[in-house]
C-alpha positions in Angstrom: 81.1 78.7 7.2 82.7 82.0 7.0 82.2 82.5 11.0 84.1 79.4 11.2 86.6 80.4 8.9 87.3 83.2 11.2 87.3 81.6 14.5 87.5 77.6 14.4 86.4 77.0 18.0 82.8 79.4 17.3 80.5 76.8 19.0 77.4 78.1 17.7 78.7 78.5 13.8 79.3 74.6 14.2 75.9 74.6 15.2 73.4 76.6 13.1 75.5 75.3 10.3 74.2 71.8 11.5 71.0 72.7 12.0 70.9 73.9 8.2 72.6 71.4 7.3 69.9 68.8 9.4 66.7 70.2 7.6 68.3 70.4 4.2 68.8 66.5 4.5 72.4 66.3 4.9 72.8 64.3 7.8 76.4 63.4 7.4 77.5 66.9 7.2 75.5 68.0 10.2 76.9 64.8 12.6 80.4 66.3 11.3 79.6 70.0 12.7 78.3 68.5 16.0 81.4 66.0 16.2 83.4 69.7 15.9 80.9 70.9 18.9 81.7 68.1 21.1 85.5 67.8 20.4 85.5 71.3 21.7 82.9 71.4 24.5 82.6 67.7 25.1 80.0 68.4 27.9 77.2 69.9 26.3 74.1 67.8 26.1 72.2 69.8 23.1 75.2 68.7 21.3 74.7 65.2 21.7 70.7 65.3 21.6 71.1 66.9 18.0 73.9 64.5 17.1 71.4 61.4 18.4 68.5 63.2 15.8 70.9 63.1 13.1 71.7 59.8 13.7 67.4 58.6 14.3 67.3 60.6 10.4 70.3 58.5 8.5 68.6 55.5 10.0 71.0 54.6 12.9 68.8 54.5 15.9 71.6 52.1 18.1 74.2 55.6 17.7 71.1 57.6 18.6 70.4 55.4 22.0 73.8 56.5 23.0 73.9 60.2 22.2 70.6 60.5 24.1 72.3 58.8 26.9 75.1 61.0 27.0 72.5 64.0 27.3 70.7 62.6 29.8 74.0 61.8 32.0 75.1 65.7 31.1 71.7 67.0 32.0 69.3 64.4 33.9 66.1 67.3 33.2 66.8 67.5 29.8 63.0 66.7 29.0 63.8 66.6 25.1 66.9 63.8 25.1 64.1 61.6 27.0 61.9 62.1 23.7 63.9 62.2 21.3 65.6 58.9 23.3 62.0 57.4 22.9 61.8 57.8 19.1 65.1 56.3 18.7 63.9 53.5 20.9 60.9 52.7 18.8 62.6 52.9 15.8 64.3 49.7 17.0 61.1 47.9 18.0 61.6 48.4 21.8 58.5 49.8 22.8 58.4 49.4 26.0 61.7 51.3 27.0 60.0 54.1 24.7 57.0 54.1 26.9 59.3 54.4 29.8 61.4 57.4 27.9 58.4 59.3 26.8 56.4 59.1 30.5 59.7 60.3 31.8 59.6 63.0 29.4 56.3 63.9 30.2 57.0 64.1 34.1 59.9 66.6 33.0 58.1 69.0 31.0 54.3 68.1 31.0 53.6 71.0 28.4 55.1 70.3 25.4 52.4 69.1 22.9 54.9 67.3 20.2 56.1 64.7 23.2 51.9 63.5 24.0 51.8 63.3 20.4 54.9 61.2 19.9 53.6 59.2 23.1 50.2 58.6 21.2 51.6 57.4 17.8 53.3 54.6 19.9 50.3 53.3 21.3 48.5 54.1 17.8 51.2 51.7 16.1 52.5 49.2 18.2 50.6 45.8 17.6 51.5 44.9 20.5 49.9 46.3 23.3 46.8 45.0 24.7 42.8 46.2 24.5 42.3 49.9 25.6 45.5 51.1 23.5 44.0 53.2 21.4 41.6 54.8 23.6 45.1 56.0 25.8 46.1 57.1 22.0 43.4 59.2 21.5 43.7 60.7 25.6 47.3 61.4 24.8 46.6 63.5 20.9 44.0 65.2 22.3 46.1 66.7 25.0 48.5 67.5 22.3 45.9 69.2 20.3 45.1 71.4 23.2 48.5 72.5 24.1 49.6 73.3 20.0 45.9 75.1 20.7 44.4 72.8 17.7 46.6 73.8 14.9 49.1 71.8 14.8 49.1 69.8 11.9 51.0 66.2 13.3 49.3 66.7 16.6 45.9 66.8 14.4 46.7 64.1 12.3 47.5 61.7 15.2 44.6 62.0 16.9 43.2 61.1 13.5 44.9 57.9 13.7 44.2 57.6 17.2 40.6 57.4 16.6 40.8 55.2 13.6 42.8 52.6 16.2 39.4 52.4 18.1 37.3 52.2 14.7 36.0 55.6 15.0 36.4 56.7 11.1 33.7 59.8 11.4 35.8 61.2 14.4 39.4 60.1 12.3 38.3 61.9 9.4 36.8 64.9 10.8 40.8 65.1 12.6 42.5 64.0 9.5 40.3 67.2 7.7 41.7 69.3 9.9 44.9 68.4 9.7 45.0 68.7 6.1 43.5 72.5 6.4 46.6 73.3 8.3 49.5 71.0 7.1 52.3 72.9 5.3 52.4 72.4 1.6 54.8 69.9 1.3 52.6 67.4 4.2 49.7 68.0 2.4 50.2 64.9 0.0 50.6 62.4 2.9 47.5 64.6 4.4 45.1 63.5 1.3 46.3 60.2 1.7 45.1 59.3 5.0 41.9 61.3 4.5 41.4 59.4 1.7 42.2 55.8 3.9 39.8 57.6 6.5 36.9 58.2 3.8 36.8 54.7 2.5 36.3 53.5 6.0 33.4 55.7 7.0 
């Protein structure tokens, strides 16, 4: 705030101040520091990508859509505005065009382990995909697994829920133990809840 006092066109002030702002839960403060970005450097897609998570966090998915748009028109690589552009989409209900955001995600940048993760939980919760579902789910976590080198904690605890989709609870509740081991503290209550879902089923 003081950086910004000093110089009111500091782009990355506006920014780390969102970003605090973001993880602290105040959504509408961090959209208004990356409104500021964007009114001063309207084409710079991080900008728009962080605005669009914002938005997917206050529960406005149909703003999101379009700030991950924008990103991608800025920068057609930009991996991360496909992902983040797929949660946004499933947050809606339209699975598919999240399938389609997330492959195109993976074709950008096939080694980031949160995006095969993401790309798993869809096939783990969408009713509506067909037989064989949650055997791509469980494919898709364990290659998140491997590239967060098994200690990721979300990564873990969707192939957890990948292999409870296919009715393997032994297998689910071995994942959802380790997940647990290395969730931060304040997961870890979520954690003993779906070990504890996993445990009655085994």
């Amino acid at each position: 705030t003081q950086a910004i006092r000093h110089d009111p066109e500091f782009l990355l002030a506006f920014y780390h101040r969102g970003e605090v702002f973001y993880e602290t839960g105040q959504f509408d403060r961090a959209i208004a520091d990356l409104d500021a970005m964007i009114r001063l450097q309207p084409e710079l897609a991080a900008a728009y990508n962080s605005r669009g998570l914002a938005y997917v966090a206050q529960g406005e998915p149909d703003r999101a859509i379009v700030d991950f748009g924008e990103a991608i028109r800025i920068d057609p690589q930009y991996a991360g505005a496909y992902s983040s552009r797929a949660a946004a989409f499933a947050a809606t209900g339209d699975y598919e065009r999240a399938m389609v955001a997330h492959i195109e995600a993976i074709r950008l940048d096939p080694k980031v382990a949160s995006v095969y993760a993401d790309f798993a939980k869809l096939w783990v919760t969408d009713e509506s995909f067909k037989a064989g579902a949650g055997h791509l789910a469980v494919e898709l976590a364990t290659r998140a697994c491997e590239l967060s080198g098994w200690s990721d904690s979300n990564a873990l605890g969707t192939l957890a829920a990948a292999y409870a989709k296919v009715g393997a609870f032994s297998e689910a509740l071995k994942w959802a133990e380790q997940a647990l081991a290395t969730a931060p503290e304040q997961e870890k209550a979520a954690r003993h809840l779906e070990l504890d879902a996993y445990r009655s089923r085994v």
